[in-house]
FIMI-109600 format. One record per residue (C-alpha): x negated, y, z negated. Coordinates in Angstrom, 2 decimals, m for minus. Each point is the difference from the previous one (the first is absolute). Layout:
N
[pt [X; Y; Z]],
...
END
This chain:
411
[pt [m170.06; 244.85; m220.27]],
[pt [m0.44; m3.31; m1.65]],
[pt [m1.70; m2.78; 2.53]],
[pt [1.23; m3.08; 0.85]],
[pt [m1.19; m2.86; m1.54]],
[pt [m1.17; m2.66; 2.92]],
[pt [0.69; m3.39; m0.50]],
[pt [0.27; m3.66; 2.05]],
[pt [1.61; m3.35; m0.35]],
[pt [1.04; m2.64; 2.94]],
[pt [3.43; 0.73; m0.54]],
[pt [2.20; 2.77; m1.36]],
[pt [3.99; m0.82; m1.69]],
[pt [2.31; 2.33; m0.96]],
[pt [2.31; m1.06; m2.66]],
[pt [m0.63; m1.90; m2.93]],
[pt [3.31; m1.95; m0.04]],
[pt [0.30; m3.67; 0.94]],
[pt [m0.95; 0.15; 3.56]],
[pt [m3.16; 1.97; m0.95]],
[pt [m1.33; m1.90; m2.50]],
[pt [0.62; m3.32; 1.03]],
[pt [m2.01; 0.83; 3.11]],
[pt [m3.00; 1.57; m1.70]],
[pt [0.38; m3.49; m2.01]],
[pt [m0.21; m1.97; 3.32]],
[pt [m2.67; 2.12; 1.51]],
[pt [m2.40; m0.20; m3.54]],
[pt [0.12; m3.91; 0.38]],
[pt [m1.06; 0.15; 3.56]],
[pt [m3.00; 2.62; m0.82]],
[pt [1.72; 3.17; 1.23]],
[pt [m0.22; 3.08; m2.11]],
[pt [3.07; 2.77; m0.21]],
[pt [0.62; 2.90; m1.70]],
[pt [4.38; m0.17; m0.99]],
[pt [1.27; 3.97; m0.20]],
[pt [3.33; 0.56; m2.13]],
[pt [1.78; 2.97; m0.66]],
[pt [1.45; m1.09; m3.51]],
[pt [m1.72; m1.03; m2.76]],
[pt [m0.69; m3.17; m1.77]],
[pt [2.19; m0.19; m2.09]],
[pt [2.85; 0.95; 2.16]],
[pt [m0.79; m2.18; 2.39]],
[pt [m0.22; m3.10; m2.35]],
[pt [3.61; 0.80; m1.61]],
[pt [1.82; 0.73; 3.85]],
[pt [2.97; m2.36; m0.72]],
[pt [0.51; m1.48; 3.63]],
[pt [0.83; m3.62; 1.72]],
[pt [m0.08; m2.72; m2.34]],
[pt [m0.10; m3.58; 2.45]],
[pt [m3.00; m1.30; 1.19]],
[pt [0.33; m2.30; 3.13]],
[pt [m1.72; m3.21; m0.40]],
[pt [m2.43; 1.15; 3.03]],
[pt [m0.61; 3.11; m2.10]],
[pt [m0.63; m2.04; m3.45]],
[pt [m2.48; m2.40; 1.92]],
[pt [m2.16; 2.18; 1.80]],
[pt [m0.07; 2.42; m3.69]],
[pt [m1.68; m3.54; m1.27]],
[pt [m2.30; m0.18; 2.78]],
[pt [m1.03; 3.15; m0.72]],
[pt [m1.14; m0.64; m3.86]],
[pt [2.82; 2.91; m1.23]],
[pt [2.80; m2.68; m1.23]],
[pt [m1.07; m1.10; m3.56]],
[pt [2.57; 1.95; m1.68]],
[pt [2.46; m0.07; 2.80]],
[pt [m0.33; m3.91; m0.76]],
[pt [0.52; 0.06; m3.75]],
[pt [3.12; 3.08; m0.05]],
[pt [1.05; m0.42; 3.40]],
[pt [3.64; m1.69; 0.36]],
[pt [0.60; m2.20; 2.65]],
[pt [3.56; m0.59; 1.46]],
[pt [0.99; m2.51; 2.12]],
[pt [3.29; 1.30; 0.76]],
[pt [2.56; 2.62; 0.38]],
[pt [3.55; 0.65; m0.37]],
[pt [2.69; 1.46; 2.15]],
[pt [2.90; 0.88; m2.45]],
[pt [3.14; 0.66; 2.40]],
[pt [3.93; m0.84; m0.59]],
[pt [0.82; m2.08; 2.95]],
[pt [4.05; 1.82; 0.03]],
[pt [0.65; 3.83; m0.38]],
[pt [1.14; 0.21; m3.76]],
[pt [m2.03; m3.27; m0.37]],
[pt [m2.35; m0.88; m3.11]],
[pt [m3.69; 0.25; 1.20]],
[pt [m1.92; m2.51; 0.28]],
[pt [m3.79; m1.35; m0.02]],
[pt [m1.50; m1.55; 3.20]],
[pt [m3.49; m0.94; m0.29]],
[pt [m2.51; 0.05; 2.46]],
[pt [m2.81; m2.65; m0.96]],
[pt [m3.16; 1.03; 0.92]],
[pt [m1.21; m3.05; m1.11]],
[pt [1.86; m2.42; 1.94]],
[pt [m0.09; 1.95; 3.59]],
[pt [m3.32; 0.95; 0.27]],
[pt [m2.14; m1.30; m2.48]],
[pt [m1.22; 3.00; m2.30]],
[pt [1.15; 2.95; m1.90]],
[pt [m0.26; 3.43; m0.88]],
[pt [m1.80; 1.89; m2.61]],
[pt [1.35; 3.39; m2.14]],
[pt [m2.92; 1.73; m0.65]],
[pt [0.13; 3.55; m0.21]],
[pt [m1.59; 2.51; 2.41]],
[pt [m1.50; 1.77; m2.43]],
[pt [m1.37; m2.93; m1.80]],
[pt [m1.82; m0.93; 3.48]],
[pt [m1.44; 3.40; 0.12]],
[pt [m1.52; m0.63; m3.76]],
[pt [m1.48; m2.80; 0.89]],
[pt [m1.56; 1.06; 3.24]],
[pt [m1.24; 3.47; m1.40]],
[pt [m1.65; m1.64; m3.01]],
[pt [m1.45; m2.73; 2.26]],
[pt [m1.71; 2.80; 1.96]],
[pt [m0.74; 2.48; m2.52]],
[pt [m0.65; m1.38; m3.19]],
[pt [m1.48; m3.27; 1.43]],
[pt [m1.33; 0.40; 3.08]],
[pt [m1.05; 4.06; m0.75]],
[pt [1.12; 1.00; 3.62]],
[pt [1.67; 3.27; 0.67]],
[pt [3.33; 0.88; 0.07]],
[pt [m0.11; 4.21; 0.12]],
[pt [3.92; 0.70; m2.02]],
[pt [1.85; 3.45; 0.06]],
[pt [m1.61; 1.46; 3.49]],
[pt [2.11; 2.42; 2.16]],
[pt [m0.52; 1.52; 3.24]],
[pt [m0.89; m3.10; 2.12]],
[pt [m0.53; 0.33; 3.46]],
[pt [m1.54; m2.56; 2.90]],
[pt [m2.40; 0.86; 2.41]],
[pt [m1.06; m1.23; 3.44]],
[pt [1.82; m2.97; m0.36]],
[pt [0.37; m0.81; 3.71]],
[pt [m3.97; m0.05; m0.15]],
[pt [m1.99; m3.20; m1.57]],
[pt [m1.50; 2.92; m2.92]],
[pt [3.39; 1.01; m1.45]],
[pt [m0.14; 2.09; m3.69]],
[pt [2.25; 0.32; m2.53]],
[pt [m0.57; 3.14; m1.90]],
[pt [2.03; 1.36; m3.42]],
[pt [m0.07; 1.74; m3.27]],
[pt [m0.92; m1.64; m2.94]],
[pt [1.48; m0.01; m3.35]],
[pt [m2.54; 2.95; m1.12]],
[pt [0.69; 2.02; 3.06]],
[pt [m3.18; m1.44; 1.38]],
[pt [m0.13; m0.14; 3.92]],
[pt [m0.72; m3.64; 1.26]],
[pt [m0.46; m1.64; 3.52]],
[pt [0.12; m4.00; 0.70]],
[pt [m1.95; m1.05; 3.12]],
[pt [1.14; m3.51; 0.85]],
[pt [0.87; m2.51; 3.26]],
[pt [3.49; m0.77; m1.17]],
[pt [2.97; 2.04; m1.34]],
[pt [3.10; m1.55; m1.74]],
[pt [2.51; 2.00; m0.73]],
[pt [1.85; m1.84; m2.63]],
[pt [1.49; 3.29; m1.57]],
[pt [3.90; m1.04; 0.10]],
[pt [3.05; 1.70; 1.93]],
[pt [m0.73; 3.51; m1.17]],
[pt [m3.95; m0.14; 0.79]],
[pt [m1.71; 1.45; 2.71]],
[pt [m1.47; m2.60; 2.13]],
[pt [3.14; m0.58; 1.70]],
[pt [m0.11; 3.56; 1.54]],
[pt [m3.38; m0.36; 1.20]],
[pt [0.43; m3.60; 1.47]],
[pt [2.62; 2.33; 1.92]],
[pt [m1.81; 2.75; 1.29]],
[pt [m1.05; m1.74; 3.20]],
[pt [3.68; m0.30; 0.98]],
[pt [0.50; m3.72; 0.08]],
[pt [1.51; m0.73; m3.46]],
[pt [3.93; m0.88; m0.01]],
[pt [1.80; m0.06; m2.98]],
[pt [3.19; m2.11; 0.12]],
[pt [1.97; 0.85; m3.43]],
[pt [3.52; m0.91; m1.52]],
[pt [2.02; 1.30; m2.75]],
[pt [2.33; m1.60; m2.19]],
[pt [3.20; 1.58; m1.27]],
[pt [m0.75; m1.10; m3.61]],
[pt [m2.93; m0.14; m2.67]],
[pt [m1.12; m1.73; m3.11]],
[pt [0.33; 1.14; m3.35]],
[pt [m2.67; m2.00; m2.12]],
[pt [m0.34; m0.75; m3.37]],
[pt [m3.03; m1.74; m2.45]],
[pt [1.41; m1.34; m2.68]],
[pt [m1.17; m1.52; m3.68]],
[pt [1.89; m3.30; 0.41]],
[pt [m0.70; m4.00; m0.03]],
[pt [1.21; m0.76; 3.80]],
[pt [3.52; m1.61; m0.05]],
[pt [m0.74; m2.73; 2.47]],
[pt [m3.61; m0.96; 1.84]],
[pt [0.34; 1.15; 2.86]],
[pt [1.05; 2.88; 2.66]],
[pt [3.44; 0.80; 0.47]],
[pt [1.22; 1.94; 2.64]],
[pt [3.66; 0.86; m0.27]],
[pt [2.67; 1.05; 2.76]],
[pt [2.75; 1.49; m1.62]],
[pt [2.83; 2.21; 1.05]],
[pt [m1.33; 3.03; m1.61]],
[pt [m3.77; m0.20; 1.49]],
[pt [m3.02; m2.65; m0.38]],
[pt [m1.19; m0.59; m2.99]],
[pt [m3.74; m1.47; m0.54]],
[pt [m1.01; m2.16; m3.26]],
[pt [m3.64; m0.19; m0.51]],
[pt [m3.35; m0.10; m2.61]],
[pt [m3.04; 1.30; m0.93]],
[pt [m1.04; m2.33; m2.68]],
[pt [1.80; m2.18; m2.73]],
[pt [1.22; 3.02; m1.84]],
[pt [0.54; 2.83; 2.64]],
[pt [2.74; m0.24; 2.80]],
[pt [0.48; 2.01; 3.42]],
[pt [2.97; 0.96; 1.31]],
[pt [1.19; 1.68; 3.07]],
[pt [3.52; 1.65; 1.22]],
[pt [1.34; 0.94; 3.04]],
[pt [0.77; 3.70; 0.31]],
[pt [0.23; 3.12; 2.23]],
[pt [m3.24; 1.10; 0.83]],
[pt [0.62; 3.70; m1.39]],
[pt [0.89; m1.78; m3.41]],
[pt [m1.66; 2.33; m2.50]],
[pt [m1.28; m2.66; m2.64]],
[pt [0.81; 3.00; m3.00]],
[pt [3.42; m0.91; 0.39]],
[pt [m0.13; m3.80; m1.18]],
[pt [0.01; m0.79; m3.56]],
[pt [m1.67; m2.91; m1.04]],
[pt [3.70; m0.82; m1.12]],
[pt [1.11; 0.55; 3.32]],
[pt [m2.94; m2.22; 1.81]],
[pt [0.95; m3.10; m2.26]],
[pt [3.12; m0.15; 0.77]],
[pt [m0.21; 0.31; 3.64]],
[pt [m2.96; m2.80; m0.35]],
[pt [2.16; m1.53; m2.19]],
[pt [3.39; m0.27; 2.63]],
[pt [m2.62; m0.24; 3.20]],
[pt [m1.33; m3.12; m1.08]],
[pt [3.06; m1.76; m2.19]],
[pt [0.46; m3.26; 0.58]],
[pt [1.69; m3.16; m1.77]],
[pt [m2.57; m0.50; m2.90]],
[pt [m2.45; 2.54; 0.52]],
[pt [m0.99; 2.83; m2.52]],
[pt [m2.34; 2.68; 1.12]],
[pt [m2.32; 0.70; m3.12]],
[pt [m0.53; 4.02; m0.90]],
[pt [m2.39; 1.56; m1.39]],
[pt [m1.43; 3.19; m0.40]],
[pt [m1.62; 1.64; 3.71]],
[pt [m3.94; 0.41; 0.04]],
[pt [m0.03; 2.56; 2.76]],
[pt [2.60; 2.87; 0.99]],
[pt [2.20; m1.75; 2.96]],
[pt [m1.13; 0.92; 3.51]],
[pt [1.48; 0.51; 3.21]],
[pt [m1.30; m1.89; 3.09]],
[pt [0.81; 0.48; 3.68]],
[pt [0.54; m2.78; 2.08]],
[pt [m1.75; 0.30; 3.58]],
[pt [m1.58; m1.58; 2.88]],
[pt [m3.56; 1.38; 1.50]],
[pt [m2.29; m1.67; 2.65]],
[pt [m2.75; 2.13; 1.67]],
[pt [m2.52; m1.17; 2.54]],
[pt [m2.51; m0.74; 1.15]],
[pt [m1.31; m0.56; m3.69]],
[pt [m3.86; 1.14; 1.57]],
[pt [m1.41; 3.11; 1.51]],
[pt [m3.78; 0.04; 0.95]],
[pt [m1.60; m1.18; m3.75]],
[pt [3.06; 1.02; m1.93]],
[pt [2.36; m2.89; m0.76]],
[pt [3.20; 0.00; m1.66]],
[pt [1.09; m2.46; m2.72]],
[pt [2.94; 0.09; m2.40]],
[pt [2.75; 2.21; m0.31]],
[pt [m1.92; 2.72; 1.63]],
[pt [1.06; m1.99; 3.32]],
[pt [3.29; m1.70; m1.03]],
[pt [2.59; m0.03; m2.84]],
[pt [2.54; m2.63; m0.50]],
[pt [3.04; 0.16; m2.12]],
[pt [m0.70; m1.81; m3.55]],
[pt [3.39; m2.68; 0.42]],
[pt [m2.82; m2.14; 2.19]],
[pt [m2.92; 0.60; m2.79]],
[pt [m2.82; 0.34; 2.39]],
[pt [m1.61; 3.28; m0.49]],
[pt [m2.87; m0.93; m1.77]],
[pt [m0.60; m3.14; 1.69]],
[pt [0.20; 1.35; 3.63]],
[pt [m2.87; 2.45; m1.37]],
[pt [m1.99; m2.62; m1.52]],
[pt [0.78; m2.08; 3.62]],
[pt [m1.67; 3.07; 1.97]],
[pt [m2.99; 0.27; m1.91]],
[pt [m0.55; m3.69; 0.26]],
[pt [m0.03; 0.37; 3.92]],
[pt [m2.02; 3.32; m0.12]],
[pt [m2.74; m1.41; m2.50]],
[pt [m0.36; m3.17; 2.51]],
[pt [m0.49; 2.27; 2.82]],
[pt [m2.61; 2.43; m1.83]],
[pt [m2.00; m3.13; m1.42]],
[pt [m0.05; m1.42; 3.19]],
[pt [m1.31; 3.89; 2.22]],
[pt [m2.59; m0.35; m3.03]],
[pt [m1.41; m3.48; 0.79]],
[pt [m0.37; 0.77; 3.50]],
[pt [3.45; m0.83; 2.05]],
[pt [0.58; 3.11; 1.23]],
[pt [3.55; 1.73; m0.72]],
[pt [1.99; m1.90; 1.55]],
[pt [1.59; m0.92; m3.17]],
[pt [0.28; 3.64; m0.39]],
[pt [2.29; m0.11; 3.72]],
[pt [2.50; m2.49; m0.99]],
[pt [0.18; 1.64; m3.43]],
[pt [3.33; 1.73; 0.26]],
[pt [1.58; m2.93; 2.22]],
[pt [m0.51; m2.63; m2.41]],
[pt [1.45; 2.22; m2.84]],
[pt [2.71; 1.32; 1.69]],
[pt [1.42; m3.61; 0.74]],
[pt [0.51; m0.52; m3.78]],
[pt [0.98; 3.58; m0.56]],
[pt [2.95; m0.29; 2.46]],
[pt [0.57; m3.62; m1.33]],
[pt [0.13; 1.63; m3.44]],
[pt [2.34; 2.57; 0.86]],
[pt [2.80; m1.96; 1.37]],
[pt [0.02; m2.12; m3.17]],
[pt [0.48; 2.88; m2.45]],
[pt [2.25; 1.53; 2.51]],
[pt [1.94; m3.67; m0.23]],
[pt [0.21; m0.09; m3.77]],
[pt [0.74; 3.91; 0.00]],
[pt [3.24; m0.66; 2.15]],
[pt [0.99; m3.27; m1.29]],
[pt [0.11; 1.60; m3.38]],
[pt [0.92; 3.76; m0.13]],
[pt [3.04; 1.35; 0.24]],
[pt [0.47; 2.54; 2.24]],
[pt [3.50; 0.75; m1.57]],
[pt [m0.54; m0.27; m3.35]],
[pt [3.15; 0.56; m2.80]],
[pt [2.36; m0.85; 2.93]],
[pt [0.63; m3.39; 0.57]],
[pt [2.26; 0.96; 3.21]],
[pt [m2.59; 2.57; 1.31]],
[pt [m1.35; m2.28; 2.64]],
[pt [1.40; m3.51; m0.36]],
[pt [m1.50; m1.06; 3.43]],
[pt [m3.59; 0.80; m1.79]],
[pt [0.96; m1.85; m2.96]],
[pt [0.94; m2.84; 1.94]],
[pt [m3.18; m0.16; 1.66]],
[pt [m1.70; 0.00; m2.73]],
[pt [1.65; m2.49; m2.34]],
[pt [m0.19; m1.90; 3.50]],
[pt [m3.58; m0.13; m0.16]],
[pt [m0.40; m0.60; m3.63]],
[pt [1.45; m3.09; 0.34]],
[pt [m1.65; m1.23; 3.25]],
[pt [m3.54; 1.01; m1.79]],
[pt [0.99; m2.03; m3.01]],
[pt [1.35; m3.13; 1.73]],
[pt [m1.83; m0.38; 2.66]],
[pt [m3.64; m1.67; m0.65]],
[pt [m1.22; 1.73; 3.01]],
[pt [1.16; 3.46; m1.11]],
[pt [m0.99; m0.71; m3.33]],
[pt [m3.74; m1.21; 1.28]],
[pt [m0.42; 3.39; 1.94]],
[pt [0.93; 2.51; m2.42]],
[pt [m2.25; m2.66; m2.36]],
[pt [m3.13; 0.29; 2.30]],
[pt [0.29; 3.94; 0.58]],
[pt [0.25; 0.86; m3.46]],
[pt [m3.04; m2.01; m1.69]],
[pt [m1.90; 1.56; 2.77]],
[pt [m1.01; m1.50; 3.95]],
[pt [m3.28; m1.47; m0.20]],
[pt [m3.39; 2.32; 1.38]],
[pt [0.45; 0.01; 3.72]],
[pt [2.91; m1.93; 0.44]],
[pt [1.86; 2.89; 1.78]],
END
């Protein structure tokens, strides 16, 4: 029998996505070591085609933390969006633009998930020479209720490893494991919803059309316009969630795109796709508390939003922020109280998060599409709202300050 190999760091993360790394980022500048755990390689990892907004909280404290010099020079910031609606049934569509600018004062910035994983992993890796152990499997957590919890696994050799640390974070997404064990002592609740649609997505070789983020209501589903960089475009569709992506063409996706987001003046630019189309389910997911014992949750292994609101990665990115504040501060002396209040303080923003994708995801999506007499009282409602969010300053200024992102604390 092979032994295990022993080893010890202050703090132990599972997951080397966003949430993961940005915390071992935060803890390394306030002189705590970590070991990060991932299942998938590096190279998988670094070309994971997620989210692609950054809030502006999420862009300034990625500054603070030394990891935005490419961000700064690629990145592209937006200080608007546009709701593209016909005012009428049978109506031509329209543009309505929400100023980002003018309501609140800052912007947005499309910067690709993956590209903030690059820059983090070489930041730690090649720079820095701190580990990041890629492609183990059978993770499992130990004594976390204790103040000695483990983390032991299986390395890439079949090597047998085990992590003695003070802190667990199990940043290891929806399908990881920490979730299950931060529900073992019979406290975690998991509130979910499920939408009756998905999103077909596309990446695209093709100069944007316009500058900014469209997101269309149309009578035959929502449509979303969006960019990865001056030549590549992404682009979403509304469909049923057991859409089988084999059976759309490219042909077929264009011209969908094409009649989703028509409007007086506008032509989509095509070009050829850089990826094979994927199919993404649209659902709500909130478990707490976010903490049990040592072992704290951050990420989408305690909530998932729906991607109409765009706050994924930055609600991650928001936990870790929180949880590297409180593990700095049990370091330096104060005791873990920071720990307590832990899941409180990110819950608040979770739940604030939640209702604004679940806004945009009803406002937007039909939930009759191809039949513009389906449910004309849903319609209504939501051409009702359109409007009132486009002509009213005050409707205009909340949907503004949700979607560039809350400031730290302020919920």
């Amino acid at each position: 029998m092979t032994q295990r190999r022993e080893h010890r760091s202050q703090v132990g993360i599972v997951g080397a996505g966003p949430a993961g790394l940005v915390l071992a980022k935060l803890l390394a500048r306030a002189g705590v070591d970590s070991v990060v755990l991932e299942a998938r390689s590096r190279s998988y990892v670094e070309a994971r085609v997620r989210a692609g907004v950054l809030e502006a909280p999420t862009v300034e404290l990625l500054r603070e933390a030394g990891v935005a010099d490419r961000l700064d020079r690629e990145g592209m910031p937006h200080s608007g969006i546009a709701l593209r609606f016909a005012d009428a049934p049978g109506g031509p569509a329209q543009d309505h633009r929400i100023d980002f600018a003018d309501l609140v004062g800052k912007g947005i910035t499309v910067y690709g998930q993956q590209e903030v994983v690059k820059d983090l992993l070489a930041d730690r890796i090649d720079d820095a020479g701190l580990p990041v152990e890629f492609e183990v499997s059978d993770v499992e957590f130990h004594d976390v209720t204790t103040d000695a919890p483990s983390i032991t696994w299986t390395a890439a050799d079949g090597s047998a490893h085990r992590l003695h640390c003070d802190v667990v974070a199990g940043c290891d997404g929806f399908h990881g494991g920490s979730r299950a064990v931060a529900g073992a002592g019979g406290d975690l609740t998991v509130a979910e919803r499920s939408y009756p649609f998905a999103w077909l997505g596309v990446l695209a070789k093709a100069a944007p059309t316009t500058d900014e983020l469209v997101y269309a209501h149309h009578d035959r589903g929502f449509a979303l316009y969006s960019m990865r960089s001056p030549e590549v475009t992404r682009l979403y569709l509304q469909v049923p969630p057991e859409t089988d992506p084999g059976d759309w063409s490219e042909a077929r996706i264009w011209d969908e795109l094409q009649t989703r987001l028509a409007r007086p003046g506008f032509t989509l630019n095509e070009g050829e796709f850089l990826e094979k189309p994927g199919v993404t389910g649209m659902r709500s997911m909130v478990a707490g508390p976010m903490r049990r014992g040592r072992l704290f949750l951050a990420g989408d292994a305690a909530h998932i939003v729906p991607p109409t609101g765009a706050k994924g990665m930055n609600l991650a990115i928001a936990d870790v922020r929180v949880l590297a504040e409180a593990i700095t501060r049990f370091y330096a002396g104060a005791g873990e109280g920071g720990f307590d209040g832990y899941s409180e303080t990110c819950l608040r923003r979770v739940w604030r998060a939640e209702h604004f994708s679940w806004f945009m995801t009803s406002m937007l999506h039909r939930f009759d599409p191809g039949t513009e007499a389906g449910d004309p009282f849903g319609v209504g409602l939501q051409r009702a709202q359109l409007r009132y969010t486009v002509s009213s300053r005050a409707a205009a200024t909340s949907l503004a300050e949700n979607y560039v992102g809350l400031p730290h604390g302020a919920v």
